[in-house]
C-alpha positions, -999 to 999 in steps of 0.1 A, spaced: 171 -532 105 201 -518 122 221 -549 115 210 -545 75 220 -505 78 252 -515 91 262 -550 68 249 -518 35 279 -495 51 303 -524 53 295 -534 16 294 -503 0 330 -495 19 347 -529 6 335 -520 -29 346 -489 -30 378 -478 -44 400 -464 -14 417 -434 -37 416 -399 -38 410 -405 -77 390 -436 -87 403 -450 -116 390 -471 -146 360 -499 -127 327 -512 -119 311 -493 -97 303 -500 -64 268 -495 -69 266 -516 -101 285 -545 -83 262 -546 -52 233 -544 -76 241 -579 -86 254 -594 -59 232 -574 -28 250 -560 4 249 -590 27 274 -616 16 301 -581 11 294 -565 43 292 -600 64 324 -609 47 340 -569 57 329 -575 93 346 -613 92 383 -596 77 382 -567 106 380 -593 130 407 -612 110 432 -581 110 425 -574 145 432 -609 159 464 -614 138 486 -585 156 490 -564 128 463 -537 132 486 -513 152 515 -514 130 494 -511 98 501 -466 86 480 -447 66 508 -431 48 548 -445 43 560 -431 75 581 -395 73 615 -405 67 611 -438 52 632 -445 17 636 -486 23 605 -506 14 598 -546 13 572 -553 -11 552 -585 3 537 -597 -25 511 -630 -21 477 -636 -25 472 -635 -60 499 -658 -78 490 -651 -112 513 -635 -141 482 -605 -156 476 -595 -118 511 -595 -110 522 -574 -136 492 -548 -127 497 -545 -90 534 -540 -92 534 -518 -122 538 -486 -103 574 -495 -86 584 -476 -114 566 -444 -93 586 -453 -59 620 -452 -80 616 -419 -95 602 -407 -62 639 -417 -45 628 -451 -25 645 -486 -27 622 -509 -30 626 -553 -31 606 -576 -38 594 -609 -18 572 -632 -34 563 -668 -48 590 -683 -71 565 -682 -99 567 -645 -97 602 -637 -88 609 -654 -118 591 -631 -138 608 -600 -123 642 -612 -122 669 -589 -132 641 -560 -133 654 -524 -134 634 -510 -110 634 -532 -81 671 -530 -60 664 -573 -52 639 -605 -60 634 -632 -39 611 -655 -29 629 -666 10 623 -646 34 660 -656 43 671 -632 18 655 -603 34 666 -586 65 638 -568 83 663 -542 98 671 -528 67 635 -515 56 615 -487 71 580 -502 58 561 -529 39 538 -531 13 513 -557 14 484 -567 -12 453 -561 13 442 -567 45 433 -601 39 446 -626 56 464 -643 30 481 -618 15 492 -609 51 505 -642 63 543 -645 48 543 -607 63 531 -616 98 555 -651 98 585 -635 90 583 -597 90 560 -591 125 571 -561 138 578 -542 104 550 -512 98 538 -515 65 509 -500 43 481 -520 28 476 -516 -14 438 -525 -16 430 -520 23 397 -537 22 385 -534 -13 372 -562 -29 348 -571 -57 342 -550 -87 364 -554 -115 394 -521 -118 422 -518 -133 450 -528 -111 476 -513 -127 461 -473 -121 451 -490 -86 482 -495 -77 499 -464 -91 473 -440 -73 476 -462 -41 510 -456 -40 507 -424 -50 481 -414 -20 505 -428 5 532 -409 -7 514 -374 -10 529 -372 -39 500 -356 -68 499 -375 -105 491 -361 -134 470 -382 -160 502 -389 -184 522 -401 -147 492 -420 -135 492 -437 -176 530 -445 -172 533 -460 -140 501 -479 -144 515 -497 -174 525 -531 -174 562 -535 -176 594 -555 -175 630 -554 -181 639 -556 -220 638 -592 -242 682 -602 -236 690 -625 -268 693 -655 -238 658 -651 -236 654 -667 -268 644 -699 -278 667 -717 -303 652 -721 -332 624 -700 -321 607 -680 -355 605 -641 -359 570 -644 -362 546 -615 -380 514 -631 -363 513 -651 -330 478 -667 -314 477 -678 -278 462 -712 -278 446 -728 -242 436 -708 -209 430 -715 -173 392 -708 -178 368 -721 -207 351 -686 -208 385 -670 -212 394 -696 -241 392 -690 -278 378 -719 -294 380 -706 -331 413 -697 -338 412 -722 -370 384 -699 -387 405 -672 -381 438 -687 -396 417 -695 -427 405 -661 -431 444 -649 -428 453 -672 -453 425 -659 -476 443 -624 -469 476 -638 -476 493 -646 -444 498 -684 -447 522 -686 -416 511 -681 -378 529 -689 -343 507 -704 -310 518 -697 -281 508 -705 -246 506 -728 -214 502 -769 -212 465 -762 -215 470 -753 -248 482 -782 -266 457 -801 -276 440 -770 -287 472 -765 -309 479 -800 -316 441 -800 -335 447 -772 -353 481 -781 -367 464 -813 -380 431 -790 -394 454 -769 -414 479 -791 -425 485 -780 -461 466 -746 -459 490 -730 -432 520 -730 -413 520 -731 -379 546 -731 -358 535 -743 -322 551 -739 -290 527 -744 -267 538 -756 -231 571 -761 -248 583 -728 -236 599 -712 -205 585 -677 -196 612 -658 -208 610 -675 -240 573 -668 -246 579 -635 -240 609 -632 -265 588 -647 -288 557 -628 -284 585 -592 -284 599 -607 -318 561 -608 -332 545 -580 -356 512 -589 -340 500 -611 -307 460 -620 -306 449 -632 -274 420 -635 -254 420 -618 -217 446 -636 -196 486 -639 -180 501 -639 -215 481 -609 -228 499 -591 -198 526 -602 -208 524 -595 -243 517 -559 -232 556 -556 -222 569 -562 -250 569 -548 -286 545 -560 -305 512 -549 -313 488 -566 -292 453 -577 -302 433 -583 -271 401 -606 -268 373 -596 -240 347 -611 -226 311 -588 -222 322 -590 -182 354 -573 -189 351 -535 -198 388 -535 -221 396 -500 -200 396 -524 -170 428 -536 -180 445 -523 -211 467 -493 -213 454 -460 -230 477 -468 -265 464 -502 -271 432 -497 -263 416 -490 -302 429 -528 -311 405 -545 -282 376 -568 -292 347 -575 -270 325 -600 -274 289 -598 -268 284 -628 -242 305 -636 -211 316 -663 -238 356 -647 -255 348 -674 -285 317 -657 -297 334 -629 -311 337 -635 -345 366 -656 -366 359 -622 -391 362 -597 -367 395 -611 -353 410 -619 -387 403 -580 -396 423 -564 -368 448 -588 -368 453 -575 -405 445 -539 -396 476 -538 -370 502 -552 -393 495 -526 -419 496 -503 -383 529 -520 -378 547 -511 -416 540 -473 -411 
């Protein structure tokens, strides 16, 4: 019994939001409703022991130490573009509040930061970084991996933890990150701050970004995903019903995984539509230039619907009944977010996402 009482304490602690304001989330109570308090508090009590053994405990703050202006953000553990562009969003909040902040993380995403206005360096060796010019780190969490590039090459630096132990419900990382920041700071948000330094961002589209020969598309599609669930499957329906409408030309846009998606529905449509596909036959920058030069961008829940959210266009998001669209989306884009009403993104309906698509171009012309 006094085993249970104490694995319900460690659960309820690791899925609880560690902010002075909670932000957009499951709750903790809803999340260990479904998945009970053992597995969460055995695997709090395992990570303790984990940050105790690795040397790290006694240099880990509460707050960025008094003083401190340099900062080396360590980030690893979640080498993925949508969570990337969440967790750091708020660097935009240690700028304006006078610290110098660089970045050290996988290639993958120092390549999507590079030239970025509000980070003084990008790298992704720690031979780029010298540890005695920075008064703290951030790191993701507490866990170890996360921790390891910090404890190999950065030992004896203090440094803060972003999601300390929390782990488990779905949140919105982006407001996560920007109240995080702003708790260890002491510095107070107001709601619009807390909006603007959540938001995904990223430097401006540069002409070199551009692919030549790439369109100046009014309606893009992403095509593929990394998980089946996460995948729309019935983006052909959806062309026809734009072409019904009028709009007989569409880009696709997305990763290797997409290409036989795309590939398919170039040969379904041949005649009725054109599309112009460039899936897994662009770099990063480029799908981003091309998604910025687009009136509209559909996509289902995933890295590219980040990434769509930095740039220009109006973005049509696709959720899955798991996903709660305030989870992830800013507060502007919000109204154009469909959910569907399994943990399936392909049974929303071809209709439904024909009609917003067509809703936010008219949006777009006034």
């Amino acid at each position: 019994m006094l085993l249970d009482a104490k694995l319900r304490e460690w659960a309820t602690r690791s899925a609880t939001q560690p902010l002075t304001q909670p932000v957009p989330g499951e709750s903790a109570v809803h999340y260990l409703g479904e998945v009970g308090f053992r597995k969460p508090g055995r695997r709090l009590a395992w990570r303790r022991c984990m940050l105790r053994l690795s040397g790290q405990e006694h240099l880990k703050a509460e707050r960025f130490p008094a003083g401190a202006k340099r900062l080396l953000w360590i980030y690893f553990g979640e080498n993925q573009i949508g969570d990337a562009l969440m967790d750091l969003a708020p660097r935009s909040l240690l700028a304006e509040l006078g610290f110098e902040v660089d970045l050290f993380t996988s290639p993958e995403i120092a390549a999507l930061f590079e030239g970025d206005p509000w980070f003084r360096r990008v790298g992704s060796s720690p031979a780029e970084f010298d540890a005695a010019g920075y008064d703290c780190a951030i790191v993701l969490s507490n866990k170890d991996r996360p921790l390891r590039p910090k404890r190999q090459s950065f030992a004896r630096m203090p440094w803060v933890s972003l999601h300390e132990f929390f782990t488990g419900p779905n949140f919105h990382r982006g407001l996560f990150a920007a109240q995080r920041l702003a708790d260890l700071s002491g510095h107070r948000l107001t709601a619009d701050e807390l909006q603007r330094h959540g938001l995904q961002k990223l430097r401006p589209v540069a002409p070199a970004d551009h692919h030549e020969g790439a369109p100046v598309p009014r309606i893009t599609l992403v095509a593929g995903g990394a998980h089946a669930d996460r995948t729309y499957e019935r983006w052909e329906a959806v062309i026809r019903e734009l072409v019904a409408a009028g709009e007989t030309q569409v880009a696709l846009a997305g990763s290797a995984n997409g290409s036989a998606d795309a590939a398919r529905l170039v040969r379904a449509l041949s005649g009725v539509a054109r599309i112009d596909d460039f899936t897994g036959r662009m770099t990063l920058p480029q799908v981003r230039a091309l998604l910025d030069a687009s009136q509209v961008v559909a996509c289902p829940d995933g890295g590219l619907m980040h990434l769509a959210l930095t740039t220009r266009a109006a973005v049509v998001p696709l959720f899955s009944a798991q996903i709660a669209p305030e989870w992830r989306l800013p507060t502007r884009t919000a109204y154009t977010a469909l959910r569907s009403p399994t943990r399936r993104i392909s049974d929303i309906a071809p209709h439904e996402v024909a009609a917003m698509i067509l809703r936010s171009l008219r949006a777009t012309r006034t």
